[in-house]
C-alpha positions as CSV (number, residue, x, y, z in Angstrom):
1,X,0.0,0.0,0.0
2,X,1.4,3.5,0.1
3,X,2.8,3.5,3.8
4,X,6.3,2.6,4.3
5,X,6.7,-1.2,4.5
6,X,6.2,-2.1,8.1
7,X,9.6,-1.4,10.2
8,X,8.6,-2.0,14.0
9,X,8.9,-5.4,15.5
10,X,7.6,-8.8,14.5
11,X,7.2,-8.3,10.7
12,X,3.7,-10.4,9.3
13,X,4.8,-13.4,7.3
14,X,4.8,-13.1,4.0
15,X,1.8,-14.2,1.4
16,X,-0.8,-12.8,4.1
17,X,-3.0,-11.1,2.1
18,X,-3.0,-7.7,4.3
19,X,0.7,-7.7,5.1
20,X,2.6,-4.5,4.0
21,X,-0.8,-2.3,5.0
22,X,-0.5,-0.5,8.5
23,X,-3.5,0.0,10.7
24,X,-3.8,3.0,13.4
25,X,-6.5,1.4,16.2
26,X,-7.8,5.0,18.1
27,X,-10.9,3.2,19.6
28,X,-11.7,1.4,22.5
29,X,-13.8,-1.3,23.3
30,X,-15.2,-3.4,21.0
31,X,-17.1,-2.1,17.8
32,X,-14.5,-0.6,15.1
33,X,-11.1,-2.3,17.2
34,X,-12.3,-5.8,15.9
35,X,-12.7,-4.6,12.7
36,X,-8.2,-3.7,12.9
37,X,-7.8,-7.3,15.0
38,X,-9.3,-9.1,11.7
39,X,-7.0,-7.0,9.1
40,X,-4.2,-7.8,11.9
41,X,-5.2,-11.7,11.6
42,X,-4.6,-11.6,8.1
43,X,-0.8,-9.7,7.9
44,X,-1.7,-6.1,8.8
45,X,0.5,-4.1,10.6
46,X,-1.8,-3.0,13.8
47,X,-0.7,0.0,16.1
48,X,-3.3,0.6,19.3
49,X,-3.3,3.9,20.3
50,X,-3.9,4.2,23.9
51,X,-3.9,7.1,26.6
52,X,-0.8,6.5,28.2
53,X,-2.0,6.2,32.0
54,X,-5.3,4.1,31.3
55,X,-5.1,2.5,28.1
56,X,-8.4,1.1,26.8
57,X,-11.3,0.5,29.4
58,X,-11.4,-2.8,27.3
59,X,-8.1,-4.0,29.3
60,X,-10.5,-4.1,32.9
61,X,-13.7,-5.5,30.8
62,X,-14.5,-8.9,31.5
63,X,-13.1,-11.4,33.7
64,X,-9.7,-10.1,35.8
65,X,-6.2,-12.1,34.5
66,X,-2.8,-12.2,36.8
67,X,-1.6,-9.3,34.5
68,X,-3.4,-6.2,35.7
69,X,-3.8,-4.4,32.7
70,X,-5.5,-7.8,30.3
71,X,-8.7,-9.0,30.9
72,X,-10.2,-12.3,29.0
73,X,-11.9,-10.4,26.8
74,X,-8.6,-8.2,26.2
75,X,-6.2,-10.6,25.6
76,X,-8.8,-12.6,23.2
77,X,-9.9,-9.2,21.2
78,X,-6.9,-7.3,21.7
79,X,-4.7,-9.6,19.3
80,X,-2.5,-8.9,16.6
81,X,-2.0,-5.5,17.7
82,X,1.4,-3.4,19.1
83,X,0.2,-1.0,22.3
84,X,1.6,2.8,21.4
85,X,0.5,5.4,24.0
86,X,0.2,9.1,23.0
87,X,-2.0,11.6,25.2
88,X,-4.5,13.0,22.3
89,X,-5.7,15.3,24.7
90,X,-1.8,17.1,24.5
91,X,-1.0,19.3,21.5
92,X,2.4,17.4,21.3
93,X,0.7,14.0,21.4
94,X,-2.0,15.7,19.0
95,X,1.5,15.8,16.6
96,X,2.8,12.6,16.9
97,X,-0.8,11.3,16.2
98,X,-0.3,13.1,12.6
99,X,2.9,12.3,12.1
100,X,1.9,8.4,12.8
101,X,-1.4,8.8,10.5
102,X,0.8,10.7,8.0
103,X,2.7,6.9,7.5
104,X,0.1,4.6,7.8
105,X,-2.7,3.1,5.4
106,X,-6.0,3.1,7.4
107,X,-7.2,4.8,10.8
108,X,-10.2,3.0,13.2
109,X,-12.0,5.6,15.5
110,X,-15.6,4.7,17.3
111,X,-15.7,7.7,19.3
112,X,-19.1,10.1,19.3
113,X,-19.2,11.9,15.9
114,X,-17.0,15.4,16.4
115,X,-14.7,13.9,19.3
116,X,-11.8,13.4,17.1
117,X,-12.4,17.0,15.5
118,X,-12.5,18.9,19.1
119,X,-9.0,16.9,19.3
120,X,-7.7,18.8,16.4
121,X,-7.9,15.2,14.5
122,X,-11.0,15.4,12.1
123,X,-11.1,14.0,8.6
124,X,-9.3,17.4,6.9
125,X,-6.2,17.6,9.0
126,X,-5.9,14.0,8.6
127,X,-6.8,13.6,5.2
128,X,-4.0,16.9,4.5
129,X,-1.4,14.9,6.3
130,X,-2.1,11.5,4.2
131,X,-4.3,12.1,1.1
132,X,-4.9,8.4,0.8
133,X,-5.7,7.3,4.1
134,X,-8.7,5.0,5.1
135,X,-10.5,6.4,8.6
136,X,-12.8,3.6,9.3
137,X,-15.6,5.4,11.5
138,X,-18.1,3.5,13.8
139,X,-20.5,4.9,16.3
140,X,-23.5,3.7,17.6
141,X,-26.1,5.7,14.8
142,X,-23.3,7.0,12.3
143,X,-21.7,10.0,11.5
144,X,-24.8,12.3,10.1
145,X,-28.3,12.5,10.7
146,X,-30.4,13.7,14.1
147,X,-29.0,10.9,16.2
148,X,-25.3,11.4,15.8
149,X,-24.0,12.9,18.8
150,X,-26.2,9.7,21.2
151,X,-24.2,7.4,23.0
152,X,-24.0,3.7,21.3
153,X,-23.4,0.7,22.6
154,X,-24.6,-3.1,21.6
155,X,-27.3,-3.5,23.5
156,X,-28.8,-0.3,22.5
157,X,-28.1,-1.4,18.6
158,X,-30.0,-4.4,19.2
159,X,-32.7,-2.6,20.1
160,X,-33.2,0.5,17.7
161,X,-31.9,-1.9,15.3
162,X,-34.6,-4.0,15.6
163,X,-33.0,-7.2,16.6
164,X,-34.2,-7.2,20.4
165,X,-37.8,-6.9,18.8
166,X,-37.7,-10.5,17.5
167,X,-36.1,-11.9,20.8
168,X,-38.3,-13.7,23.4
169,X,-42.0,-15.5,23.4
170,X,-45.3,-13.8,22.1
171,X,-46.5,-11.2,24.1
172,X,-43.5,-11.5,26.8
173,X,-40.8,-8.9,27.4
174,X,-38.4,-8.9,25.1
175,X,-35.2,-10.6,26.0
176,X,-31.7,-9.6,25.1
177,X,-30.9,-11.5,22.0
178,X,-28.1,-13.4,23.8
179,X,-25.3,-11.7,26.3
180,X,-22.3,-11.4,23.6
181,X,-22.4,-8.1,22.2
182,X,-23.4,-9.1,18.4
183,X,-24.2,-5.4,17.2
184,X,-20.2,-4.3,18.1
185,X,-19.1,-7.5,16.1
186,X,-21.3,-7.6,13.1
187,X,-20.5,-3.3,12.7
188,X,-16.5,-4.0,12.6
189,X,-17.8,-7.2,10.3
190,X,-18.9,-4.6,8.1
191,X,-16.2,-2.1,8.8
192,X,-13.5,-4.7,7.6
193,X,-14.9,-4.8,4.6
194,X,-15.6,-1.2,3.8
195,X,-11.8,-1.2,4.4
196,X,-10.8,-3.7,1.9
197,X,-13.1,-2.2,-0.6
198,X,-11.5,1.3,0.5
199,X,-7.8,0.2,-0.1
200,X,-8.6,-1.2,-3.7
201,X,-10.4,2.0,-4.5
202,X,-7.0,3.3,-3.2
203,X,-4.9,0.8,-4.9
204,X,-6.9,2.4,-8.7
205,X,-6.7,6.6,-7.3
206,X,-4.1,6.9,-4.7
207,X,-7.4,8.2,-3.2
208,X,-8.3,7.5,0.9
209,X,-11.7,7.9,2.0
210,X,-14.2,7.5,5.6
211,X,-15.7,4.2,5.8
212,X,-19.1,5.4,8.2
213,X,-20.7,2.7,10.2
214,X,-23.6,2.6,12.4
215,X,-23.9,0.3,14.5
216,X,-27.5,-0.3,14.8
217,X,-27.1,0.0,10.5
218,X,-25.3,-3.4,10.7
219,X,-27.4,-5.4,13.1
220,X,-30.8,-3.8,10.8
221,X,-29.1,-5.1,7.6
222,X,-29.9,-8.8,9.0
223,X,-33.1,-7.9,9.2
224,X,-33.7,-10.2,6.2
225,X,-37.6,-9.8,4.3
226,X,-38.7,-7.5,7.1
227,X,-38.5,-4.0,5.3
228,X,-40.1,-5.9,2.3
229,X,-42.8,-6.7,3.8
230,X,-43.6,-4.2,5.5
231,X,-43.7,-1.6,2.8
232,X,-45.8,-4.6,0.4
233,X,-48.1,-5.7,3.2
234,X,-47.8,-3.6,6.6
235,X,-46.3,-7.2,8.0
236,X,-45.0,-6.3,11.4
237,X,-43.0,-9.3,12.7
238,X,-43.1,-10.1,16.2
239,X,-41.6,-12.0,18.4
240,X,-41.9,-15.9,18.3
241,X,-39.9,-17.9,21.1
242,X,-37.9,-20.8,19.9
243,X,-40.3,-21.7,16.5
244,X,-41.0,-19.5,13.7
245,X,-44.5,-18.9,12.2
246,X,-43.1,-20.1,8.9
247,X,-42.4,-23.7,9.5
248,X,-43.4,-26.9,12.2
249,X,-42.2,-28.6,13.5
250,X,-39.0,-25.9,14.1
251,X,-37.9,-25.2,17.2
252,X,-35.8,-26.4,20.4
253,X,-37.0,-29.4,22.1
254,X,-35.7,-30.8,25.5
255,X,-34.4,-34.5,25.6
256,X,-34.3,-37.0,28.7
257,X,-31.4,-36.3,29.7
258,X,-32.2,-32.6,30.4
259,X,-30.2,-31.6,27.0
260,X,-31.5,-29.7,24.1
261,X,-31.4,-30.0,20.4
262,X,-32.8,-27.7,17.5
263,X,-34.8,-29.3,15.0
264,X,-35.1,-27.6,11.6
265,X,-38.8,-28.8,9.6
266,X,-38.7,-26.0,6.6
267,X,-40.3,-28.3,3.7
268,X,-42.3,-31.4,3.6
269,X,-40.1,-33.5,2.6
270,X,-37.7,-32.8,5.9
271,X,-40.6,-33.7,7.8
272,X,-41.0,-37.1,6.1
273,X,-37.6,-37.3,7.1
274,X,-38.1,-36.7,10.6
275,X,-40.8,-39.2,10.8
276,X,-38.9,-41.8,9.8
277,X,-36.2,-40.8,12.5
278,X,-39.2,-41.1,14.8
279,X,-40.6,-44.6,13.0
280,X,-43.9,-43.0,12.4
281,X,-44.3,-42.6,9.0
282,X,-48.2,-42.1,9.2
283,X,-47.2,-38.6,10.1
284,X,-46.0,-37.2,7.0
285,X,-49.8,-38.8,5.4
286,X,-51.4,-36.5,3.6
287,X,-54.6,-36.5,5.6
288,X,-52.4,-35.6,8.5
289,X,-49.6,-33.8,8.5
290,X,-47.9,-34.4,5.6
291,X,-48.2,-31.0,4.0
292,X,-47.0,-27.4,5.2
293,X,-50.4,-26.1,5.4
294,X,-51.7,-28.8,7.5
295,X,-48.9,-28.9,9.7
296,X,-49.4,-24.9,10.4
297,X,-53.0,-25.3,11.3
298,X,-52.0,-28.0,13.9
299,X,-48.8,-26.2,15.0
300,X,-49.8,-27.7,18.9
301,X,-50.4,-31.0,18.3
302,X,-47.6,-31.5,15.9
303,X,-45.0,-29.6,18.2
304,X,-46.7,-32.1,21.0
305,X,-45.7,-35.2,19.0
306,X,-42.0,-34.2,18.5
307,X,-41.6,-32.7,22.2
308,X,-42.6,-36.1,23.7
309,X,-40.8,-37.8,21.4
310,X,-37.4,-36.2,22.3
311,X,-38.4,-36.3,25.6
312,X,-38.4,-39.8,25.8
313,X,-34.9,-40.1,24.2
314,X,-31.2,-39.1,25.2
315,X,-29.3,-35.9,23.3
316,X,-27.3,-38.6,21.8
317,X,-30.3,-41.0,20.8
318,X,-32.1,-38.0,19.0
319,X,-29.2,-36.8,17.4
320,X,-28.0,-40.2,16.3
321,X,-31.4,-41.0,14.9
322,X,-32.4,-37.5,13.1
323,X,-28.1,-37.3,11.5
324,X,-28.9,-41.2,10.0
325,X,-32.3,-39.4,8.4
326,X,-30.7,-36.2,7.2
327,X,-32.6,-34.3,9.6
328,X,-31.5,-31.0,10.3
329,X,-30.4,-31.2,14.1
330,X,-27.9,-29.8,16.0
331,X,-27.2,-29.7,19.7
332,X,-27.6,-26.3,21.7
333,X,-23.8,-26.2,22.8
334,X,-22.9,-24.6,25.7
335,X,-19.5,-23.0,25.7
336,X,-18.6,-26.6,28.2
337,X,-19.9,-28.6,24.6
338,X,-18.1,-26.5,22.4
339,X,-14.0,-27.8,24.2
340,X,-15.8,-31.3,24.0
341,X,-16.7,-30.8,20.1
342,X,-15.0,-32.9,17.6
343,X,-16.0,-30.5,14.6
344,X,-14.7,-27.8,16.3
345,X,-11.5,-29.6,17.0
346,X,-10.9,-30.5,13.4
347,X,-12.0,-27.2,12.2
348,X,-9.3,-25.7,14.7
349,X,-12.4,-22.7,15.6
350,X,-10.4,-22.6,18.8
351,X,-7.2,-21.4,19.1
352,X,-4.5,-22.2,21.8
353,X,-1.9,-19.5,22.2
354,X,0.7,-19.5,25.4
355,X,0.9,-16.4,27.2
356,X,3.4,-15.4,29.6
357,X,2.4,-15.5,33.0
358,X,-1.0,-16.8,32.1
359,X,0.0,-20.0,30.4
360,X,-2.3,-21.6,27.8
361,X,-4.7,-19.3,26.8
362,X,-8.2,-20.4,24.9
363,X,-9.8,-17.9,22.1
364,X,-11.9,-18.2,18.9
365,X,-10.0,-18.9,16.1
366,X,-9.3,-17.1,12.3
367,X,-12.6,-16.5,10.5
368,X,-12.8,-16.6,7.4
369,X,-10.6,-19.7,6.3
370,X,-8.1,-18.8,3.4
371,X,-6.5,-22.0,1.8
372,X,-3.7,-20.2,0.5
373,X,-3.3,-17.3,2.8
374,X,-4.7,-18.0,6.0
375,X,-4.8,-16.5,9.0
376,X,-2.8,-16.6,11.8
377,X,-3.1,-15.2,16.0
378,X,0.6,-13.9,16.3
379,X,-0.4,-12.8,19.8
380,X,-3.0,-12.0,22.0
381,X,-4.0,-8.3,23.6
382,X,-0.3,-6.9,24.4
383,X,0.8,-5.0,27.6
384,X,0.2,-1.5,27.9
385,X,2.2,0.3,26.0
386,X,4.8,-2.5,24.7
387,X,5.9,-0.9,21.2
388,X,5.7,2.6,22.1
389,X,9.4,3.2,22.1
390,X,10.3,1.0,19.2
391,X,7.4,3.3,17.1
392,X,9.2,6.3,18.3
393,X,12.2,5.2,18.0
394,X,12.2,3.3,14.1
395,X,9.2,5.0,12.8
396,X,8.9,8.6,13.7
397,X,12.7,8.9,13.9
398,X,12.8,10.5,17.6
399,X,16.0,10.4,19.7
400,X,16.2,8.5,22.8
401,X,16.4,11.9,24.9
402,X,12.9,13.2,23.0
403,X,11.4,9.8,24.0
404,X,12.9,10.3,27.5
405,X,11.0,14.1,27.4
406,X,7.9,12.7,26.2
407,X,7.1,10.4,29.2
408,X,8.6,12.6,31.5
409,X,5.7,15.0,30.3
410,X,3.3,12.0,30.4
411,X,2.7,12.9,26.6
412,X,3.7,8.9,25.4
């Protein structure tokens, strides 16, 4: 890309699709930093910019560690990146900033729209200082329209986004749609790719650009029919437990072992299949419920039949039975049946990376899967501060005495 080629400390292999592009990480927490662990996964260069006395409030999220300053969800979502502190709030570490932006490719922010301008650091000064740089921007309702300037988090995305709508049984609170935070992954998700698309535009023009993400934008855009049919038909879709109006029997059912499996009955003829799993073909007749329509109008009694059924058979049993079929089952894993997974295993979704002081240290793995390039976790959320003098030193050309001056002023 047009930065110099990466010069401080572990260089990516080579062959790694992103490796030669240099990524500034401003942000903190989750939604946006992902997006610069990914691009690190696959080669980038990754510099986290953190205040020098604090770091990111992401290093104290989460479940405490022996090293004070890495939390679980730190070291696992912290990877792949060098820590570089700089005081933004200083004019002198608003400098070093541009001089840093000035040789890199792309920038990540997720503060509130108009933070990073009151810090002298806006889109024009840093555009001035690198005409081709990428500033990935994600905030929780984007960088323009009446909602700008609100606070965003997840769980607030889920909701406007209309995610948390869906979540729960019919005429019941809604429930939070699971406790990870999906809007903050699914925006960087998104942000990632406005990147990539970003750097080949750049690759054409020489041209950078802002990559704007809202983070209740990327949990609507799974919305899938729902705007559709809306506008066609006024269909408000509402919330509908474990099943789904569309399809029965489709849900999670409990086995007799106190386990649960979800069963997946979209078409007919994966309901014939289930009946023979459950050796009663008679089912799948077509005076009874052989048909979709028929099945609907006795959602009960048909969901009755396959909960006792399950009921009255181990995980293992159902599982065993509806897999010989070609049923779509799968178990509801907790995170206890993901370690005890085979597939997982083989598909090596969880990575094992040592970690001094801590030892063996469990996180997801590379997504996506590259067969020539993939992926790799070099290293997992680094200690405060752990490249700033070598980024100093080798890439911004200071002396050892101006370092020296900088911390003494708490500036780096």
């Amino acid at each position: 890309m047009g930065s110099e080629a990466a010069t401080t400390g572990e260089v990516a292999p080579k062959g790694l699709p992103m490796t030669g592009v240099r990524v500034i990480d401003v942000g903190t927490f989750l939604a946006g930093p992902y997006a610069a662990s990914i691009l690190g996964e696959f080669g980038a260069e990754v510099l986290k910019v953190e205040h020098p006395i604090a770091g990111d409030p992401m290093r104290r999220f989460g479940t405490a560690t022996k090293r004070h300053d890495a939390s679980l969800a730190w070291l696992s979502e912290g990877r792949n990146k060098k820590s570089v502190t700089i005081d933004l709030r200083q004019p002198r570490g608003v400098e070093l900033f541009v001089r840093l932006v000035a040789k890199s490719d792309v920038l990540v922010e997720n503060f509130r729209p108009g933070t990073m301008e009151e810090w002298g650091l806006g889109w024009k000064v840093l555009s001035e200082a690198n005409p081709g740089l990428v500033m990935l921007r994600v905030s929780g309702y984007g960088q323009t329209g009446p909602y700008r300037r609100r606070s965003g988090f997840a769980h607030i995305a889920h909701a406007v986004g209309g995610l948390s709508y869906l979540a729960g049984f019919p005429g019941e609170t809604p429930v939070v749609p699971g406790t990870a935070p999906l809007g903050d992954y699914m925006s960087s998700l998104y942000g990632a790719i406005g990147v990539m698309l970003a750097l080949r535009h750049k690759e054409k023009t020489g041209e950078g650009q802002i990559v704007d993400i809202g983070i209740y934008e990327a949990v609507f855009r799974q919305m899938d029919e729902m705007a559709a049919a809306y506008a066609l038909f006024g269909k408000v879709r509402e919330r509908e437990g474990s099943g789904t109006v569309i399809a029965v029997p489709h849900g999670h059912f409990r086995t007799q072992d106190g386990k649960w499996v979800a069963i997946a009955c979209t078409t007919d003829k994966m309901f014939e299949r289930l009946t023979e799993a459950m050796e009663r073909p008679e089912l799948c007749s077509s005076g009874l419920y052989g048909e979709q329509g028929k099945r609907l109008a006795a959602r009960d009694e048909v969901n009755r039949i396959v909960i006792e059924w399950v009921g009255s058979l181990t995980r293992d049993q159902v599982m065993d039975r509806c897999i010989a079929a070609e049923v779509p089952i799968g178990k509801l894993n907790s995170i206890a049946d993901v370690f005890e997974d085979a597939h997982y295993s083989a598909r090596e979704v969880l990575a094992r990376v040592q970690e001094e002081g801590l030892g063996e240290v469990v996180v997801p793995g590379v997504v996506p899967k590259l067969s020539e390039t993939p992926g790799r976790v070099s290293n997992l959320g680094p200690p405060l501060g752990n490249a700033t003098y070598e980024v100093m030193r080798e890439l911004l050309d200071l002396t050892a005495g101006q370092i020296a001056e900088l911390r003494q002023h708490k500036i780096i």
